[in-house]
N, C-alpha and C positions, 0 to 999 in steps of 0.2 A: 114800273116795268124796267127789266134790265136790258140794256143796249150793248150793243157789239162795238168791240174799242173804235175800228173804223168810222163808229157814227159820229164820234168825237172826231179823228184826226184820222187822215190819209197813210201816214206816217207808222197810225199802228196795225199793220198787216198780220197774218195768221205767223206767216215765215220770218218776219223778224222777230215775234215773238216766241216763238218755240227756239230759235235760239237762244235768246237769255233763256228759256227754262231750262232745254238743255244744258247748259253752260251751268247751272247751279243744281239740278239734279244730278249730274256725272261728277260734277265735284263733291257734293256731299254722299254719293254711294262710296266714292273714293277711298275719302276722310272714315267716314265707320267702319270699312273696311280693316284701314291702317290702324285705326283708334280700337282696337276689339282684344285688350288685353287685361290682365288683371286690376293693373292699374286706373283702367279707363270707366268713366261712369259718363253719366249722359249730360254733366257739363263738359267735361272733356271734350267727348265728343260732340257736342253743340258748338263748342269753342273753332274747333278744328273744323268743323266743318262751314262755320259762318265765316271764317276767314281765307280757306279755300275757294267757296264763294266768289269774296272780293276779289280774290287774286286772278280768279279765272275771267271776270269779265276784267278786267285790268290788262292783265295780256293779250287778251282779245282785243282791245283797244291800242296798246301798246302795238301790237303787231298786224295794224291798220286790216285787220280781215272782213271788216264791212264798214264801208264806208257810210252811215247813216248811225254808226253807236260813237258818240263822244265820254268823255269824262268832264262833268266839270266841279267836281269834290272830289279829292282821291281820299281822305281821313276815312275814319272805320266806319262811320256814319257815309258810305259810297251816292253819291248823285250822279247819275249817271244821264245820256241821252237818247233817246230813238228818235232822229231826227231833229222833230226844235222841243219835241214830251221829255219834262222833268220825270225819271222815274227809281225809285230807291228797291229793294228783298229784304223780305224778312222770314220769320216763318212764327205763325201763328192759325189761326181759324179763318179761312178768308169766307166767310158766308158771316160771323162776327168776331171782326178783329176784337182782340184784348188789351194788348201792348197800346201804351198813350205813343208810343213814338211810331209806331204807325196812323195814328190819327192826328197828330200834331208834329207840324215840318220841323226838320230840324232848322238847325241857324244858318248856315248852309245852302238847304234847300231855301229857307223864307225868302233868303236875298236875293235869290233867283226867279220867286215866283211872282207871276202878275196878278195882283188880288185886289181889283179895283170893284168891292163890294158887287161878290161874285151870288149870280140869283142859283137856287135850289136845284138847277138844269146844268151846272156846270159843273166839271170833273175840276178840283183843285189839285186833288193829292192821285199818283199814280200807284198801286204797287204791286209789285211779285209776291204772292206769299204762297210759300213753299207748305204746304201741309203733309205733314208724317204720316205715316200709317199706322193703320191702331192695331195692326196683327204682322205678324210675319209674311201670312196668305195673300195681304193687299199689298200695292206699291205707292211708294209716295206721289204727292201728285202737286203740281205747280199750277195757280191762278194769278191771271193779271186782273187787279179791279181798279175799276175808276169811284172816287169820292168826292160826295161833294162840301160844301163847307161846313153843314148838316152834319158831317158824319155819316152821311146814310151814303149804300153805295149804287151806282148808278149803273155801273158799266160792270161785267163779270164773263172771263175768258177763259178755258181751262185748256191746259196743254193736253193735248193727245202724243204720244208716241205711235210714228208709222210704224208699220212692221216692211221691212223689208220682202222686196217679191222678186224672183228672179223669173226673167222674162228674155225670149228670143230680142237680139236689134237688128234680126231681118222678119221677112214676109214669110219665108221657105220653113218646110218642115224638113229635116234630113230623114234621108230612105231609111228602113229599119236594115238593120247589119247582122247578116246571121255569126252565132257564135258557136265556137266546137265546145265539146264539152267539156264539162272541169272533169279530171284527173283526180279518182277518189279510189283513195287504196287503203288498208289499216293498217294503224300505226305502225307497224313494224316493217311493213312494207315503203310506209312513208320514211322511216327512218332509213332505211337500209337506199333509198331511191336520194337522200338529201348524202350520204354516205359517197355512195357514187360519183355523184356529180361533183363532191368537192376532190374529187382525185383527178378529176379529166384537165 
């Protein structure tokens, strides 16, 4: 059965998490963006945008804007924290990862992690894996999974994007406002009327 990060840790809330996604989804739509020339093929831009990436949650941490994300790896292998949760990005298949360096910590992480023969219910390895879109029509899309020593994964979260809603921040409706009518004349008359006015 998969669980919700929460049921592991306090720490992993829906709203810290959607920021690291955000934070690596808006930097890699970025990167493709810039990366979209003849020169550029899909290491290029894999390059560009996995380092983009780092940089973004880097500055984000750098520029203390939530205080519950640490760093404690800065190298290109990035270990990052939400709270006291070790957690690394990658992008690959997150229902089955591929990549052995998402399955296996780096050196890095190891030295940080508490691995005092952990049973089959424990999340050892945290991660973000950013999944492509396999068409134009679809959008990329970010999960946070938890894993356990197994390999198998326990925990599976997927980022939603809100859509923004504009809404009154009072109670009150405003009166409806009558309006006079538009001024509909053809063109020549329009012209001859914009003519006018620039003389007065």
């Amino acid at each position: 059965m998969i669980s919700d990060p929460t049921s592991f840790s306090s720490d992993l809330t829906s709203d810290r998490l959607s920021v690291i996604a955000s934070l690596l989804l808006d930097a890699r739509y970025k990167a493709l963006h810039d990366a979209n020339t003849e020169l550029d093929d899909r290491y290029t831009q894999g390059c560009l945008a996995f380092g983009r990436q780092r940089q973004a949650i880097i500055k984000a941490w750098n520029n203390k804007l939530y205080p519950w994300l640490s760093i404690t790896h800065k190298g290109t292998d990035l270990v990052f924290k939400i709270g006291p949760v070790l957690a690394r990005f990658f992008t690959d298949d997150p229902h089955k990862p591929k990549k052995s360096t998402v399955l296996i910590p780096s050196y890095a992480e190891s030295t940080q992690l508490n691995i005092f023969e952990p049973s089959d219910t424990d999340v050892v390895l945290w991660r973000f894996i950013l999944e492509p879109a396999l068409s134009d029509d679809n959008d990329d899309a970010v999960f946070f999974i938890g894993i356990n020593a197994s390999n198998e994964i326990l925990c599976r979260w997927k980022y939603e994007r809100s859509a923004t809603v504009l809404h009154s921040i009072d109670h009150t409706t405003p009166q409806a406002k009558e309006l006079a009518p538009a001024l509909v004349l053809p063109k020549t008359d329009q012209a001859a009327l914009g003519q006018n006015q620039n003389h007065v």
